[in-house]
N, C-alpha and C positions, 0 to 999 in steps of 0.2 A: 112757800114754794113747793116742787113735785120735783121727786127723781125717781131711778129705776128704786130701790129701795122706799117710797111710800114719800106720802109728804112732809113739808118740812117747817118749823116753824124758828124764828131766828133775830139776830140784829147785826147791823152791819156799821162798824166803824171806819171812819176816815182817818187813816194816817196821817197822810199828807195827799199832795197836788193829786199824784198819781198812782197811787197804791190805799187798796181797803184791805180790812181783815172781818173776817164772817166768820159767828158761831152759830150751830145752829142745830136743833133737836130733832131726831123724824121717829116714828112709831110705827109697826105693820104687824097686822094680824090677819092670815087666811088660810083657807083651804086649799092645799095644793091638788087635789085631787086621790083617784086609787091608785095602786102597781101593783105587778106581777114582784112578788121578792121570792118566787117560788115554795110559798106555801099553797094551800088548796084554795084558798082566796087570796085576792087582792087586798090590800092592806090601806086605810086614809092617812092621808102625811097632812098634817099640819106646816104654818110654820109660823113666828114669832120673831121681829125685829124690831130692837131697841140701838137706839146710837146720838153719838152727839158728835159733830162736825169742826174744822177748824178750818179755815182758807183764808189765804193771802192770796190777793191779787194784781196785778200790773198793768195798771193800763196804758197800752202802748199809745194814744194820742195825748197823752202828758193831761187829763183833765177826767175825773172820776164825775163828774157833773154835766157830763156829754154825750152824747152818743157817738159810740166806740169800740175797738175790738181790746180783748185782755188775754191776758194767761195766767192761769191760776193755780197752784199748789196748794195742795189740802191734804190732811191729818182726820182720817176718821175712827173714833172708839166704837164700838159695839160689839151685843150681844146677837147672836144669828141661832133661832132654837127651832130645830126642828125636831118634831116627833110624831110617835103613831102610837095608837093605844091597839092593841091586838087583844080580840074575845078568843080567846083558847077554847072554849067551849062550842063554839059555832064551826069548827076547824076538824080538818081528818087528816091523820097522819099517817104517813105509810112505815110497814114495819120490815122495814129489808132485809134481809133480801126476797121475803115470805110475800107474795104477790096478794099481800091484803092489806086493809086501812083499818086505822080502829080512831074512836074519839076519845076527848077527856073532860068530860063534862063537867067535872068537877074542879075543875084547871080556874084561876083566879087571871085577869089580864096580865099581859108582858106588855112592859114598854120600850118603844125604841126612840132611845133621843138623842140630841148630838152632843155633847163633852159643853160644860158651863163653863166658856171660857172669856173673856174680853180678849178682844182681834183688834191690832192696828191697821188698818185697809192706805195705804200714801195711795195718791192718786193725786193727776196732773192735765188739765184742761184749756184746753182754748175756748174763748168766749166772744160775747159782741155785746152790749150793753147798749136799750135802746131810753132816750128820752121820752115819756110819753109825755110829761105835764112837769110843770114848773118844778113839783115835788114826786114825784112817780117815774119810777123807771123800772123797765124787764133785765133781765141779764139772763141769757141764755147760754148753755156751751156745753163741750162733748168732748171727750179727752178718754182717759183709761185709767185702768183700780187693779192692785195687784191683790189679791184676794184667795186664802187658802181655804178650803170647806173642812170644817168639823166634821173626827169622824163619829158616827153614830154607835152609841153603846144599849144595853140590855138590860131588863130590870123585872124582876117576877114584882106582884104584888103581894107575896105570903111568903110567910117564911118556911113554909112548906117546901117540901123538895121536889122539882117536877118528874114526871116521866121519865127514862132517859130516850124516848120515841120523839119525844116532844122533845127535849131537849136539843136533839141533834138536828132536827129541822129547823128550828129556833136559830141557832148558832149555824148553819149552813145560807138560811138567806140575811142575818147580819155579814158573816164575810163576802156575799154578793152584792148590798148595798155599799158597803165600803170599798170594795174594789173597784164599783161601778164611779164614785164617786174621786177616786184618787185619779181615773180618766179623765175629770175634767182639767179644763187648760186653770193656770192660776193669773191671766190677765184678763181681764171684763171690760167692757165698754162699761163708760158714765156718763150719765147725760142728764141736765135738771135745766128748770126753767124758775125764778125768780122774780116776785114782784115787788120792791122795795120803795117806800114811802119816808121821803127824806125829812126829820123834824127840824 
């Protein structure tokens, strides 16, 4: 199957008459593109998901082997890793209040990534489950995910000490992405489409 979170791979149990239970795996790896984090360049963000799924589902015409509408309750584990490698060296810093820049060529990358944590995402859907073939059927549905974002932390690669020019532009656009970030809402639309082949 596919959801907003990448595709998914899985198996689906039968309870009984009217209720299933779905586990199921999804992977996602891309490029989010650049931003402004107010350094002298734009920066490339990554991002990296891992998770594993749990759903129970209800189907409301009493018969999981039909085409039909459901509601479904789900439990998902995962990892959400976002990050950006930053060339220090390719970068100009301003020295304030002194209306000049200077570089640090000699600067090793900094990374910015989001906190290694495993997230419980509950999330609660309505669905329609379609027959296609004696053994084949779709389940589609669209519901909401209550979902907090990780915040992102800093990491030189040397143990060297950096600048403190660098430093403080460094730590001025991590507390911008983080701020920007605790503005997002913590409810998500969910939406996934499923094709299941019944043995």
């Amino acid at each position: 199957g596919v959801y907003e979170k990448g595709p998914q791979i899985g198996a689906q149990l039968k309870l009984n008459r009217n209720s299933t239970l779905l586990f199921s795996l999804s992977y996602l790896d891309l490029t989010l593109g650049e931003y402004d984090t107010g350094l002298s360049k734009k920066i490339p963000f990554n991002l990296s998901y891992k998770g594993g799924q749990i759903e129970y589902s209800k189907y409301l015409n009493n018969d999981t082997d039909k085409t039909g509408n459901f509601v479904t309750l789900g439990l998902e584990i995962s990892r959400l890793d976002a990050s950006s490698i930053i060339r220090l060296s390719d970068l100009e810093f301003d020295l304030s209040p002194l209306p000049i820049t200077a570089t640090c060529r000699t600067c090793k990358n900094y990374i910015l990534e989001s906190s290694d944590q495993l997230r419980f995402i509950p999330r609660i859907a309505i669905g329609r489950q379609y027959k296609l073939g004696s053994n084949v059927f779709m389940k589609t549905s669209i519901g909401v995910q209550y979902y907090s974002l990780p915040e992102i932390n800093g990491k030189y690669e040397s143990e060297s000490k950096l600048p403190f020019y660098v430093k403080e532009e460094l730590l001025e656009a991590q507390k911008k992405i983080n701020q920007h970030l605790q503005n997002f809402p913590k409810i998500y639309p969910t939406a996934n489409i499923y094709f299941i082949y019944k043995i």
